[in-house]
DSSP file (Angstrom, degrees, kcal/mol; ACC not computed):
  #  RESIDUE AA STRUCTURE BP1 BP2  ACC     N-H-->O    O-->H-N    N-H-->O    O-->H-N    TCO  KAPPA ALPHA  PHI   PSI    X-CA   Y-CA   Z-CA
    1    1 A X              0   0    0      0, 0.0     3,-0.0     0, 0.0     2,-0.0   0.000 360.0 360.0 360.0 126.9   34.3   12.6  -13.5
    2    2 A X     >  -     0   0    0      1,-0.1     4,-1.1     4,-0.0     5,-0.1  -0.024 360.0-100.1 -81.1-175.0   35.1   15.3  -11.2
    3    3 A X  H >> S+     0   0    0      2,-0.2     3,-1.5     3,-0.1     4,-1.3   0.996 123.7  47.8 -64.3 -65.6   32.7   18.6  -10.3
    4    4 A X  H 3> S+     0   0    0      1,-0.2     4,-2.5     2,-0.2    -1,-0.1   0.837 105.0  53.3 -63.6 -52.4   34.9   20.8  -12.8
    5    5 A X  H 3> S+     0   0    0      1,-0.2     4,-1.0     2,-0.2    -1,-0.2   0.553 113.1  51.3 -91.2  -8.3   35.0   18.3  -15.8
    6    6 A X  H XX S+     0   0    0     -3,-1.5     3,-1.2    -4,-1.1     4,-1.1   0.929 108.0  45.4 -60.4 -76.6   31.2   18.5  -15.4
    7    7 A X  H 3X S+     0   0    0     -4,-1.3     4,-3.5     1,-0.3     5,-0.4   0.843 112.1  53.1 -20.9 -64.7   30.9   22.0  -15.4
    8    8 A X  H 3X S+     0   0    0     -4,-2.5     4,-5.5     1,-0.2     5,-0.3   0.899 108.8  54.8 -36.2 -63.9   33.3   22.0  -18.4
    9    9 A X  H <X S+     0   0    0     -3,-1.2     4,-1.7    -4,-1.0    -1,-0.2   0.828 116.4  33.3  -9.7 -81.4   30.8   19.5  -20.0
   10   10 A X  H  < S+     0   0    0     -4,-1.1     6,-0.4     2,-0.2    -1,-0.3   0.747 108.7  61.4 -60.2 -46.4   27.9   21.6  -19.6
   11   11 A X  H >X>S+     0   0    0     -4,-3.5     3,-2.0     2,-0.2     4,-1.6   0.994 115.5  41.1 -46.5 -73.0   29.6   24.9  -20.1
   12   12 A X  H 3<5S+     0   0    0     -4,-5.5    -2,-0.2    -5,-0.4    -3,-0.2   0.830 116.7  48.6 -63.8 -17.2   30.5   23.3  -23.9
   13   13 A X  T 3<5S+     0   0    0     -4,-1.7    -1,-0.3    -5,-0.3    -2,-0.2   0.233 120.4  32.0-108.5  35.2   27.1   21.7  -24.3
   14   14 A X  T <45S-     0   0    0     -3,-2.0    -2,-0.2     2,-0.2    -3,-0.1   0.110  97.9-127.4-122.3 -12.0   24.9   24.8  -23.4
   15   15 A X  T  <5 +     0   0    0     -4,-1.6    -4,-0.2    -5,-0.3    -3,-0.1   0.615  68.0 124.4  72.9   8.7   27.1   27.3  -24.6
   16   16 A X      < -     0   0    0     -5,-0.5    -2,-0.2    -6,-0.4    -1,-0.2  -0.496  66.5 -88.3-107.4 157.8   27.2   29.4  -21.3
   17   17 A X    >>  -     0   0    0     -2,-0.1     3,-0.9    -3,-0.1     4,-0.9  -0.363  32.6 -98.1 -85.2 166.8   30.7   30.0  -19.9
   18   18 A X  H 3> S+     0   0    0      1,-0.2     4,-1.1     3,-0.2    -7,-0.1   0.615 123.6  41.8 -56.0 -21.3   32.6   28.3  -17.8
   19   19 A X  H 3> S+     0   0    0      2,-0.2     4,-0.8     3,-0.2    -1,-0.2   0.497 112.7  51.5 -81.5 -24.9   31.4   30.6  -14.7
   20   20 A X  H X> S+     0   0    0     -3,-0.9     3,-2.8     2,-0.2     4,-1.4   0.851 114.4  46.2 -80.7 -99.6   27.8   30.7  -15.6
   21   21 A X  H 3X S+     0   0    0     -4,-0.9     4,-2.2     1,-0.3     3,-0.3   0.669 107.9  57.8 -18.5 -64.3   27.8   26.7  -15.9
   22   22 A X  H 3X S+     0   0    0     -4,-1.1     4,-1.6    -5,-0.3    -1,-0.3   0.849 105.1  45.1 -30.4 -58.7   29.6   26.7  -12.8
   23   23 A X  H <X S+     0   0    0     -3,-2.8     4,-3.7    -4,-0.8    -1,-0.2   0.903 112.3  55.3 -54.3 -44.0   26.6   28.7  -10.9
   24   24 A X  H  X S+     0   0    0     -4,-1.4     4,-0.8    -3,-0.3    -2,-0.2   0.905 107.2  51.1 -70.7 -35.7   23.8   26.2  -12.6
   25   25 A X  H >X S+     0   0    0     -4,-2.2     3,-4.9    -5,-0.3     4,-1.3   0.955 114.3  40.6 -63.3 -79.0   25.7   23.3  -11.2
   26   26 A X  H 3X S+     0   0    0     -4,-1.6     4,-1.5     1,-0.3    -2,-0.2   0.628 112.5  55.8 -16.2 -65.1   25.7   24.8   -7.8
   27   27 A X  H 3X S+     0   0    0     -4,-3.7     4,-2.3     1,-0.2    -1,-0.3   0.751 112.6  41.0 -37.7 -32.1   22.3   25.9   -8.1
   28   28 A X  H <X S+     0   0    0     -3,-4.9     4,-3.1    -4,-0.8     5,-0.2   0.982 113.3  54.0 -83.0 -44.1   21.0   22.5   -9.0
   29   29 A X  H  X S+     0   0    0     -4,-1.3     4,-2.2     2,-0.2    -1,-0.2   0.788 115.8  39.1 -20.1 -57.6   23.1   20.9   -6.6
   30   30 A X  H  X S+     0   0    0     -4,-1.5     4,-3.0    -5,-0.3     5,-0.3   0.985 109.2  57.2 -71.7 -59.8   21.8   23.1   -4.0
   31   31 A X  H  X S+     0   0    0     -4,-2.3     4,-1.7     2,-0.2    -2,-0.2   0.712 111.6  41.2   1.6 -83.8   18.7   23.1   -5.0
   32   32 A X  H  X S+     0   0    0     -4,-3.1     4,-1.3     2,-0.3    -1,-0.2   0.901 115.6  53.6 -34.2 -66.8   18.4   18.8   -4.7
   33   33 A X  H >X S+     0   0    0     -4,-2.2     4,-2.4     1,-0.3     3,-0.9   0.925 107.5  45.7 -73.1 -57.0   20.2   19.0   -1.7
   34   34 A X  H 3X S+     0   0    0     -4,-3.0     4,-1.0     1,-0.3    -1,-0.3   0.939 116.8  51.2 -47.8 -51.8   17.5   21.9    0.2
   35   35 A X  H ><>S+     0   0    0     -4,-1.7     5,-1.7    -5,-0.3     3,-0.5   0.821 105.4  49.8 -61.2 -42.1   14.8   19.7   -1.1
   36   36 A X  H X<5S+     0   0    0     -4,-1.3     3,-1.3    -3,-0.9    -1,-0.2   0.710 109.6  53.7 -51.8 -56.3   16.1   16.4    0.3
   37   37 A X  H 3<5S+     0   0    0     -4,-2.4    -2,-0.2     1,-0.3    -1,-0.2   0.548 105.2  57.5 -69.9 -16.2   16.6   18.2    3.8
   38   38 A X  T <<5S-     0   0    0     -4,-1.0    -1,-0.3    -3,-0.5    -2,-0.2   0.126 121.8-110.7-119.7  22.9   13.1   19.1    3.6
   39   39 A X  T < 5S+     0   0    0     -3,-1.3    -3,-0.2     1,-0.3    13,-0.2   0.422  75.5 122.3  65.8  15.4   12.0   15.7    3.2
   40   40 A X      < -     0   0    0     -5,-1.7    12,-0.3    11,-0.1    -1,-0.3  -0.146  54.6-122.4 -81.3-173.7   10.9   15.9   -0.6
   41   41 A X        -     0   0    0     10,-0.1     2,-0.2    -3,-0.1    10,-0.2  -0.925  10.6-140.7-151.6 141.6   11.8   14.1   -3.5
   42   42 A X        -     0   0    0     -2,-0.2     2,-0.4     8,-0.2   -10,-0.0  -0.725  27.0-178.9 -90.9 147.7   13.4   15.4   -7.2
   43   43 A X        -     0   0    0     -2,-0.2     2,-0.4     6,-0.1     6,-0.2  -0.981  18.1-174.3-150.4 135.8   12.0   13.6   -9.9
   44   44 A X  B >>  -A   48   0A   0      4,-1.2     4,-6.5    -2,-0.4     3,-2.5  -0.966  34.7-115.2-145.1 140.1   12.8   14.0  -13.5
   45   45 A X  T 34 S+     0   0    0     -2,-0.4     2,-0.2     1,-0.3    38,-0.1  -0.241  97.4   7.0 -61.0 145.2   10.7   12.0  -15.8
   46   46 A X  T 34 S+     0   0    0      1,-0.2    -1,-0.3    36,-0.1    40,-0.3   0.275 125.5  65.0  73.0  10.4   12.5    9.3  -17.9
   47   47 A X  T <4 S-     0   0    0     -3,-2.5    36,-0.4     1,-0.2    -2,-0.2   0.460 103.2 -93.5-131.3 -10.0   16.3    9.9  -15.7
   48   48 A X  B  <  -A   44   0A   0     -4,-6.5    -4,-1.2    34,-0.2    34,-0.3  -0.544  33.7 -79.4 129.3 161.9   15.5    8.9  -12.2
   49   49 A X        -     0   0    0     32,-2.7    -1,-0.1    -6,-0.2    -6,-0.1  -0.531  21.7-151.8-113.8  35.3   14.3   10.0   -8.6
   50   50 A X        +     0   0    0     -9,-0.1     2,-0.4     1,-0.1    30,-0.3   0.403  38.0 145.0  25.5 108.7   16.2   11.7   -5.7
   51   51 A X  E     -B   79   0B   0     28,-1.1    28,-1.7   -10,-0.2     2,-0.4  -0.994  40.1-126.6-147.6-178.0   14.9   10.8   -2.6
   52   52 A X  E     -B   78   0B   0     -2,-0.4     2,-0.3   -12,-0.3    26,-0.2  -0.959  20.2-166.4-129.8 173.8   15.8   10.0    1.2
   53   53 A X  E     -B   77   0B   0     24,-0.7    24,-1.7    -2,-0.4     2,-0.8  -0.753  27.9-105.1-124.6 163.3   14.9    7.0    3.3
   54   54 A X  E     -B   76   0B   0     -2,-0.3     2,-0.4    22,-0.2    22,-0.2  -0.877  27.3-155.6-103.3 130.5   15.0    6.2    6.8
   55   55 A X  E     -B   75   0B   0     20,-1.5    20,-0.8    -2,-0.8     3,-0.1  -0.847  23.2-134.7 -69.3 112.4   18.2    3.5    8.2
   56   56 A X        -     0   0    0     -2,-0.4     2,-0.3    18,-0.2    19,-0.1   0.299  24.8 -94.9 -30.6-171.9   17.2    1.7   11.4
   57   57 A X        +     0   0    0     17,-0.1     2,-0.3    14,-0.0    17,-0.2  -0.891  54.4 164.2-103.1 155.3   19.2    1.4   13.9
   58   58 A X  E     -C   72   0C   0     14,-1.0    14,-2.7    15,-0.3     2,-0.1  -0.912  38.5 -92.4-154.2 174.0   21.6   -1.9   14.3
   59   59 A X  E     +C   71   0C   0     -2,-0.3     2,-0.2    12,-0.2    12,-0.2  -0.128  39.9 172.3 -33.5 146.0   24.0   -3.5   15.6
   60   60 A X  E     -C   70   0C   0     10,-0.8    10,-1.7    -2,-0.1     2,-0.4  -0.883  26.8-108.4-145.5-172.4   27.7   -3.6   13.9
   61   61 A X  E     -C   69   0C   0      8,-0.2     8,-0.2    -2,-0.2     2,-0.2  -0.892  29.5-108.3-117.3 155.7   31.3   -4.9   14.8
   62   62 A X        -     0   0    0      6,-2.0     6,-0.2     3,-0.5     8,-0.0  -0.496  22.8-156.3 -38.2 113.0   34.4   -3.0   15.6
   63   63 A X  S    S+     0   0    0     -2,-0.2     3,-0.3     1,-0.1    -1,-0.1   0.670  97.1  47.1 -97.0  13.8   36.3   -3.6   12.5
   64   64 A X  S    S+     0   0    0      1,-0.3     2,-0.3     4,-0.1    -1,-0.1   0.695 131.6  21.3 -84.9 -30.3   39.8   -2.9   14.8
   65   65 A X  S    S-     0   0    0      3,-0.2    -3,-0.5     1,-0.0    -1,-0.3  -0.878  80.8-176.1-149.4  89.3   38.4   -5.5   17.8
   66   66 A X  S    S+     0   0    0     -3,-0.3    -3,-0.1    -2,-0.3    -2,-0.0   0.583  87.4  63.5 -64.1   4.1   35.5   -8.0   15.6
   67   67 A X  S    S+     0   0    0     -6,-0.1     2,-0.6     2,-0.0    -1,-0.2   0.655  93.3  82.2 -91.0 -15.6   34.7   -9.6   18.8
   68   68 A X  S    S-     0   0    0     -3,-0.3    -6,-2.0    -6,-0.2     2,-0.3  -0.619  72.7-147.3 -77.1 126.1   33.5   -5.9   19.9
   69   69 A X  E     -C   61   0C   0     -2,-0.6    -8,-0.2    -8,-0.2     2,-0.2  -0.780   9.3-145.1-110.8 166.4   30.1   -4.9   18.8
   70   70 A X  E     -C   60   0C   0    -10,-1.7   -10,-0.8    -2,-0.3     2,-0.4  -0.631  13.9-124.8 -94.6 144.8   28.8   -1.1   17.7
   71   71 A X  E     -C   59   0C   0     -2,-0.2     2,-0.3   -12,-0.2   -12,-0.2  -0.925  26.1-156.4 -69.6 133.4   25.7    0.8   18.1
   72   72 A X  E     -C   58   0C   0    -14,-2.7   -14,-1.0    -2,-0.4     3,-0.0  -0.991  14.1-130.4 -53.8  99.1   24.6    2.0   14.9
   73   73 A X        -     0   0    0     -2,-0.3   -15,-0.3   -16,-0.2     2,-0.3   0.634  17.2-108.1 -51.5-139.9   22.5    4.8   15.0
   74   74 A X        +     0   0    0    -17,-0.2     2,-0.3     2,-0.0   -18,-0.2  -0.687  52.8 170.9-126.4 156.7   19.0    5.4   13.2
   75   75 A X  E     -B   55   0B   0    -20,-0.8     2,-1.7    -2,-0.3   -20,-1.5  -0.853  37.4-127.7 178.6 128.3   20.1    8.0   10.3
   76   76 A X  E     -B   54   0B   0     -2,-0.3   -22,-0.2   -22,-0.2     2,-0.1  -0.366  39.3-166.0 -78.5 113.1   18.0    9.4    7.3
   77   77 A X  E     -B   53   0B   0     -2,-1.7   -24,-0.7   -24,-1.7     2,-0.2  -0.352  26.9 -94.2-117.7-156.7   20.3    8.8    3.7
   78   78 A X  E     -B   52   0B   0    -26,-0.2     2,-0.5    -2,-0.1   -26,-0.2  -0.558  40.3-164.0-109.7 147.8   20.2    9.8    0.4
   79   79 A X  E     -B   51   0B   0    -28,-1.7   -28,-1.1    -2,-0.2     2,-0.3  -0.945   4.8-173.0-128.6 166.6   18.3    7.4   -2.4
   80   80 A X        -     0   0    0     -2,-0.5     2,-0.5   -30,-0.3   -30,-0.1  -0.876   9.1-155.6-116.5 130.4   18.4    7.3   -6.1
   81   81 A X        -     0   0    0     -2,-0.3   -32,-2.7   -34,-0.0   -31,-0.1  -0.981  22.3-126.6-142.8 149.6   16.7    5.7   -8.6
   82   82 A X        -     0   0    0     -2,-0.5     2,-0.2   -34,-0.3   -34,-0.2  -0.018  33.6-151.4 -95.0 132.4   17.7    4.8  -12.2
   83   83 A X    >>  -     0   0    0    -36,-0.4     4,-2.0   -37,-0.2     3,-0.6  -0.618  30.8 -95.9-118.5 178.0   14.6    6.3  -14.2
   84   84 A X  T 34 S+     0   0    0      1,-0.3     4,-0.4    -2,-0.2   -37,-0.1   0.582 115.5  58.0 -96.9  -3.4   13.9    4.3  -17.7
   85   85 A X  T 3> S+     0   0    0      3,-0.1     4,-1.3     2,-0.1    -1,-0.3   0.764 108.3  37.5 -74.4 -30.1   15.6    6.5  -19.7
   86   86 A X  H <> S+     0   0    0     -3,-0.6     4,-4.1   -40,-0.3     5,-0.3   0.833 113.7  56.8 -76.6 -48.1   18.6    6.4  -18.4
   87   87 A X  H  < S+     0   0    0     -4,-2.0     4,-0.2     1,-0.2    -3,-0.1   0.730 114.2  46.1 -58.8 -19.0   18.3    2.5  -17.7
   88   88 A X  H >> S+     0   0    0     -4,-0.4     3,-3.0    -5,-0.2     4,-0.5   0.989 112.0  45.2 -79.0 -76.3   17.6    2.3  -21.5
   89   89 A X  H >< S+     0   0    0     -4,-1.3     3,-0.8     1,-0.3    -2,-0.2   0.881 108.3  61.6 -74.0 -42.6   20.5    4.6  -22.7
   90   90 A X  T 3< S+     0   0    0     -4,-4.1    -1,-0.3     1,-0.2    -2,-0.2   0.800 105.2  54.1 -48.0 -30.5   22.9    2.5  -19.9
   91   91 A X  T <4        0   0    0     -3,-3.0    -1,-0.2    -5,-0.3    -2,-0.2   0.742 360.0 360.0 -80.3 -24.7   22.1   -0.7  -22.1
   92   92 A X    <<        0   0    0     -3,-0.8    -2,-0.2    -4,-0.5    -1,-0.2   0.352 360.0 360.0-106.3 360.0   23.0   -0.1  -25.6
């Protein structure tokens, strides 16, 4: 499902038009995203948890030369987790 055929989604199950849905995705979007950068976590109760984590740093290969190996950097990334409502609705 692309950005727009959310919006659409949402625009038909809120009733708001397609440019008003459009803004609320954005907002939330942003919203998540600003929170995330500020080292918080979104949480909504029975669909699941937003958060970030920290990566280590490692080792890799080259996948062009495998006898070469990479630094990997240290790098903070994005988490989700599956809340028990959703994990519920995902089963039946």
């Amino acid at each position: 499902m692309t950005k727009q055929e959310f919006v659409d989604q949402v625009a038909a199950k809120s009733g708001l038009s397609r440019r008003d849905a459009g803004k609320a995705v954005d907002a939330f979007l942003s919203s998540v995203t600003d929170a995330l950068k500020q080292g918080d976590s979104v949480s909504f109760t029975g669909f699941g948890k937003f958060s970030t984590a920290q990566r280590a740093a490692r080792e890799g290969v080259n996948p062009r030369n495998p006898g070469q190996k990479v630094q990997i950097p240290a790098a903070t990334v994005p988490r989700f987790q599956a809340g028990s409502s959703l994990k519920q609705a995902l089963k039946s």
